[in-house]
N, C-alpha and C positions, 0 to 999 in steps of 0.2 A: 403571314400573321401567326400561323398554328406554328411554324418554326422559329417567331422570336419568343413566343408562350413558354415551350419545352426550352429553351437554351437558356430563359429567365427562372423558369423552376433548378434546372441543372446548373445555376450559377449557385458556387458556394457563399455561406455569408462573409462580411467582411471579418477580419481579425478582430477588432473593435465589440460587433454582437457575440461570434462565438467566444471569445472571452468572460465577455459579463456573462450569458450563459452558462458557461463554464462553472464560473467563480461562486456565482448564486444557488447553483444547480437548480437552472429551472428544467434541465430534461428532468431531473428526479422527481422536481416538484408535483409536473405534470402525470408523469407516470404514475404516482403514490394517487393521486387526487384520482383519473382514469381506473386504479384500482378499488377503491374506494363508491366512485358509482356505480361498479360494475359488482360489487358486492351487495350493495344498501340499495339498489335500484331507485332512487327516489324519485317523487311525482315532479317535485322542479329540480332541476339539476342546478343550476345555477344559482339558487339559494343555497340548496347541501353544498356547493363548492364554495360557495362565501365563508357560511359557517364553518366547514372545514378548515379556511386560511385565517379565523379570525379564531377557531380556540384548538389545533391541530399543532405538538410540536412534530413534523418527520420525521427532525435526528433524536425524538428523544430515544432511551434505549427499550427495549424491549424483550427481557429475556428469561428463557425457562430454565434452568437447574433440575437437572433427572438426574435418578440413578438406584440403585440398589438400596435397600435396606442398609442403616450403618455405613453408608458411603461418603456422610456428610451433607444432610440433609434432612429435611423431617417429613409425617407423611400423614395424613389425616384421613379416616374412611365413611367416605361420604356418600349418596347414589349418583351415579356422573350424571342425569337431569341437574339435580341440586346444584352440583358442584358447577356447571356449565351455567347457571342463570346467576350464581353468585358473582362467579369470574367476571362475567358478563358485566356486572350491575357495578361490580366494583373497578373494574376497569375503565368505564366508560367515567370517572369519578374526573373533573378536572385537575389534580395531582397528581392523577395516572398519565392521561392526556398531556399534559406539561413536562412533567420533569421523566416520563418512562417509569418503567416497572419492571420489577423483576420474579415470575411466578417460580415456588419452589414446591417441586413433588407433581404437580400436575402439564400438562396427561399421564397416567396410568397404562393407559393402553390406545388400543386405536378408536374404538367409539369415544372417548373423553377428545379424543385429536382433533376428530371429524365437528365435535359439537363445538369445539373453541372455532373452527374454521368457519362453519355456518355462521356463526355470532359476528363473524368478521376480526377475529384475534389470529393474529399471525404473529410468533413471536420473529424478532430481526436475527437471534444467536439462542442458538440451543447448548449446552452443556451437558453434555452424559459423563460423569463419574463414572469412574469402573474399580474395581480392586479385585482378590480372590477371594472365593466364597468363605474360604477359611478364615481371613483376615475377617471377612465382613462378619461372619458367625463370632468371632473371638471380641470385636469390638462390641458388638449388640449386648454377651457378657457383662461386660462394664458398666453399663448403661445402667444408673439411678437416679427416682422420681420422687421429689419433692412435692408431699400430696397437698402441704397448704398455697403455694404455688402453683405451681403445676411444673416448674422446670426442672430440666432435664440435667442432668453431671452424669462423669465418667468418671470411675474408679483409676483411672491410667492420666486419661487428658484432659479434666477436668473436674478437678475435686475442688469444692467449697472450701474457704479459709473459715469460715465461721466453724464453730465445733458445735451450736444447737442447729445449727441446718443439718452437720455429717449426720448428726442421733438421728434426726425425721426421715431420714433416706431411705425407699423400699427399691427394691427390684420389682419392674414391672410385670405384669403377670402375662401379658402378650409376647415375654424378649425370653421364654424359653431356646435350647436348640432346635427342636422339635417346631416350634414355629416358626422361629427366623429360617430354617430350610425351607418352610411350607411358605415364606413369604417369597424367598429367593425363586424358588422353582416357578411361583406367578409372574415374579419380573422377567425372568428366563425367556418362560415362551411368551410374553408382550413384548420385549425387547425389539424384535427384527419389525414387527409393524409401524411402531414410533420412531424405528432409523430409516424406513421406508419414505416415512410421509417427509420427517423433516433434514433428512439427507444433505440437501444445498445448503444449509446453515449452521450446522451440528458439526461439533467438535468434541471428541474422546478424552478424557486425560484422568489421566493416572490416579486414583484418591487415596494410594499407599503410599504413598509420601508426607512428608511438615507439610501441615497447613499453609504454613506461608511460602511453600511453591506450588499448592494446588492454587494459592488463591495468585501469584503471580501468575499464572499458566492463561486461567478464567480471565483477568484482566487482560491479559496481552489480544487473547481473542476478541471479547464484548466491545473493543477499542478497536481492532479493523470495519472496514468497510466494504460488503461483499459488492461483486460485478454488476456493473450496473449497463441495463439493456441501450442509454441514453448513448446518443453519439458523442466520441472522443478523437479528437484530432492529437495525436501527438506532437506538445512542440518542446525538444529537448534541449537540455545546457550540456555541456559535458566539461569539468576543469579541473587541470591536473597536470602535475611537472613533467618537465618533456620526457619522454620515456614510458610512460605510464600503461600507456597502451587506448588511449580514446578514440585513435584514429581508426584502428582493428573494431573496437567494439562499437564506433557508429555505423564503420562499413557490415558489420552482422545486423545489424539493426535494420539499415536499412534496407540491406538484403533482404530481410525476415516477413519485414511489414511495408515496402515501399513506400518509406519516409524517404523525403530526401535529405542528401546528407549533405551539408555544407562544411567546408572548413574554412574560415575566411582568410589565411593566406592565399591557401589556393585561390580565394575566387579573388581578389584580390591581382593574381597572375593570369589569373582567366581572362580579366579588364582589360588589363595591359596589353593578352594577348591576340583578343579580340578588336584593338582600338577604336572602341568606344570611348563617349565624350569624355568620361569618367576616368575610363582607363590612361587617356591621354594626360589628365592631371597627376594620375597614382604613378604613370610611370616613373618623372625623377626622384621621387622617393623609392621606390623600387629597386630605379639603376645604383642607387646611393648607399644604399641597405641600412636605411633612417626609418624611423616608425610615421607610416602615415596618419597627416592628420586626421584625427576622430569623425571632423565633419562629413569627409568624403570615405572612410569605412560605411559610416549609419548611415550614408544615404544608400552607397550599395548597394548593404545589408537588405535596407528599406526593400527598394525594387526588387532584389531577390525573393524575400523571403513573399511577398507580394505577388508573385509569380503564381501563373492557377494552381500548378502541382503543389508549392508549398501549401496552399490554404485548403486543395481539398485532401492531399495526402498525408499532413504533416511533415517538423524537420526534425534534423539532431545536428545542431550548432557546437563547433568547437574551434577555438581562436578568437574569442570575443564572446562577451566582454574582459578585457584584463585588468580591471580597477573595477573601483566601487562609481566614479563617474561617469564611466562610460555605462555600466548597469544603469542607473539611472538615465541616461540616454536613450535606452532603448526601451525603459519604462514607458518615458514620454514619448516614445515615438509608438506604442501600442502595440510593443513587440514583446509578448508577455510568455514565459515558458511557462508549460506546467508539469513537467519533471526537472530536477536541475539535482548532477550527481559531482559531485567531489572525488576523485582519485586519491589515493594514501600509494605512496610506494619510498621505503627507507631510502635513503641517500648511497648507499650502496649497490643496491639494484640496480639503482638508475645509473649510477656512472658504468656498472656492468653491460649494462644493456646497451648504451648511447659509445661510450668510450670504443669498443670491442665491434661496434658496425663497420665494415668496409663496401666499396663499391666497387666494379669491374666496369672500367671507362670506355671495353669495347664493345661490351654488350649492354650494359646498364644495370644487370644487374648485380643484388643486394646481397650479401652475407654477412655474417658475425665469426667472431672467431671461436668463442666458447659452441653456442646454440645452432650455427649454420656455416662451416666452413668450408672453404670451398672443394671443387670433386677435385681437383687436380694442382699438383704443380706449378704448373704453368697460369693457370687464372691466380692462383695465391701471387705471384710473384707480381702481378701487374696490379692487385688490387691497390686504393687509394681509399684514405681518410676523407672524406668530407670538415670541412674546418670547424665548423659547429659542433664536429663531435668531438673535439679537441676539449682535454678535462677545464681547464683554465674557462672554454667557452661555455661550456657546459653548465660552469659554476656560477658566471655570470646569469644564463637564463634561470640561472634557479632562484639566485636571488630575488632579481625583479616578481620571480611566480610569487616566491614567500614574503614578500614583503606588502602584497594586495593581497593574497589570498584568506587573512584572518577577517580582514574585514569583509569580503565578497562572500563569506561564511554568514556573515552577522545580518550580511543583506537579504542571501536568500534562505531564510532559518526554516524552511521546510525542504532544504534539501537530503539525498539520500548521500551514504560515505562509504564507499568502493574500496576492498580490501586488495590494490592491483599485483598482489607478491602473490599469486596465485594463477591456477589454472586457467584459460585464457576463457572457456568455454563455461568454467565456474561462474567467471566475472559474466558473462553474457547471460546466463541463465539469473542470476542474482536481478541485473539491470533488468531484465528483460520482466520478471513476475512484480517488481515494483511501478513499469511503465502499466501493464494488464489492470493491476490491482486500483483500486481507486484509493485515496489518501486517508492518512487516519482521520474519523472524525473528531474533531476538536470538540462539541458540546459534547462527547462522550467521555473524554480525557481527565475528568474531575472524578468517575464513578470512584 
């Protein structure tokens, strides 16, 4: 009994839950909420968790902008008690709650950090600005204060069109050299404690550059989504003209992380060669070298990918789907990836690569003529083309690839696109921090 117990906890969920899990991200949801009691300790937990789902957004965004003096930013000098019960008060505002917020200038240092953390403010992406002192002293220069306003212009990047605002413009009495050093040298040594604390989420860039690539830089960050502690099964796509090279990087893949890795020809040959029931109907197609019918691929598929290893280790699929009908097939059959990557490789390449293979019929193996030729003589003289490698054949599968592949683009519109006229180990590291990474968040992709 205590051994069907342990084999019923140790049975992975079906395809089906971990999906919607997935899709929904109720690990996250859980996790955020778990965090959230364990900061607020409340007397009923289960009301503070109500409440939290009922006026809480997770994805909204959450984000600080630091940095230097002149960096592109503004700074206000408050006593960090004050400053921490206001943040406080104002954060907790349901328009903060909802739509996210974005704090500029604050923490200061590391007691302002410590007090936002008590409070239970955690920002999601931190931003440090950086420039040289020099720049940053030269910009602060420029800087004039409209005293019936209060706003702020720069003699360089931002001067008034109006000509009775330029007349009212003072130089502020704070933005000497002598102070903006005496400001810089405070951020100096606070620096290393605020990169201490918020280290996992903090990003550096540049603030001597246009505007509109500091502010492109900022968005491209606030728009990912960092690691997330929740379990992730990988189940990968990989499609791309023959040649391409998918076959190489599911086998590193799977090497890497112990996915398994399917390629449905092969397994398709496996059927046959196994004769199984399955395999018994695939084989005259097979012997035929006709495309077998779709029903008897997705059932398979089905049973394989069904298999314990797929569901607790994950896969990386490639040979299927090849149309947009068969994707949907396997929609409906609840066989859902959640990576799916596109290969690019010019039409040159690929006849380079495919056209230029040979094989030695006594040993079996593979060489190229350009990339891998062979050690001697004698194996050159008996190599043999494979007939698929033949350009006329070649051209043929390419067609069929480009003639589904616009629309299997359109199907899966959060897939990633693989640069394959590259380093092979580029390509693997590329794939490999998109599978890690979790996906951009979409409610963020408007900021």
């Amino acid at each position: 009994m205590a051994d069907a117990a342990v084999e019923d906890q140790a049975r992975p969920w079906p395809p089906p839950a971990g999906a919607y899990a997935e899709e929904r991200g109720l690990f996250q949801l859980l996790q955020n909420m778990l965090e959230e009691l364990l900061i607020h300790k409340p007397d009923d937990p289960i009301e503070f968790m109500i409440n939290h789902l009922k006026q809480n957004n997770d994805d909204a965004p959450r984000i600080c902008v630091l940095g230097p003096p002149a960096s592109g930013k503004t700074t206000v000098k408050i006593p960090n008690a004050l400053w921490a019960n206001l943040i406080q008060e104002r954060l907790s505002n349901v328009d903060c709650i909802k739509q996210g917020w974005i704090l500029e200038g604050f923490p200061e240092n590391q007691e302002q950090a410590w007090m936002l953390q008590s409070s239970g403010i955690f920002p999601r992406h931190v931003v440090m600005l950086y420039a040289p002192d020099t720049v940053l002293i030269e910009r602060s220069g420029g800087k004039r204060l409209d005293p019936l306003t209060q706003e702020v212009f720069h003699t360089t990047f931002d001067w008034p069109s109006d000509p009775l605002v330029q007349e009212r413009l003072v130089k502020p009495e704070d933005l000497s050299e002598q102070e903006v050093s005496k400001k810089l040298l405070e951020y100096h040594r606070n620096f290393p404690e605020i990169f201490h604390i918020y280290q996992k989420v903090l990003k550096s860039i540049n603030a001597d550059q246009p505007s509109v690539d500091v502010l492109s830089q900022v968005l491209a960050f606030v728009q990912t989504r960092h690691r997330s502690a929740a379990p992730f099964t990988p189940r990968i796509l990989f499609f791309g003209p023959p040649g391409s090279g998918k076959s190489l990087q599911a086998e590193l893949i799977a090497q890497k992380y112990d996915v398994v890795n399917i390629c449905c020809g092969q397994l398709l040959k496996e059927a046959v060669a196994d004769n199984t029931k399955l395999g018994e109907l695939i084989k005259p197609y097979i012997d035929s070298g006709g495309p077998v019918p779709d029903d008897l691929v997705l059932k398979l598929l089905t049973e394989r990918l069904s298999a314990l290893d797929c569901l607790t280790n994950g896969w990386v699929l490639s040979g299927f789907p090849r149309d947009v009908q068969q994707g949907e097939q396997l929609q409906q059959a609840q066989i859902n990836p959640n990576r799916v990557f596109f290969f690019n490789l010019p039409y040159e390449s690929i006849m380079e690569r495919l056209s230029q293979r040979r094989t030695d019929p006594v040993t079996g193996e593979r060489y190229h003529i350009t990339f891998r030729p062979a050690p001697t003589p004698e194996i050159q003289a008996r190599l043999r083309q494979n007939p698929k490698d033949e350009e006329k054949n070649i051209e043929k599968r390419l067609d069929t690839y480009y003639s589904h592949v616009k629309a299997l683009e359109d199907f899966y519109q959060d897939a990633f696109y693989v640069n394959a006229d590259q380093d092979p180990y580029v390509i693997f590291e590329f794939i490999e921090s998109c599978i890690i990474k979790p996906l951009p968040s979409k409610s963020s992709s408007s900021l």
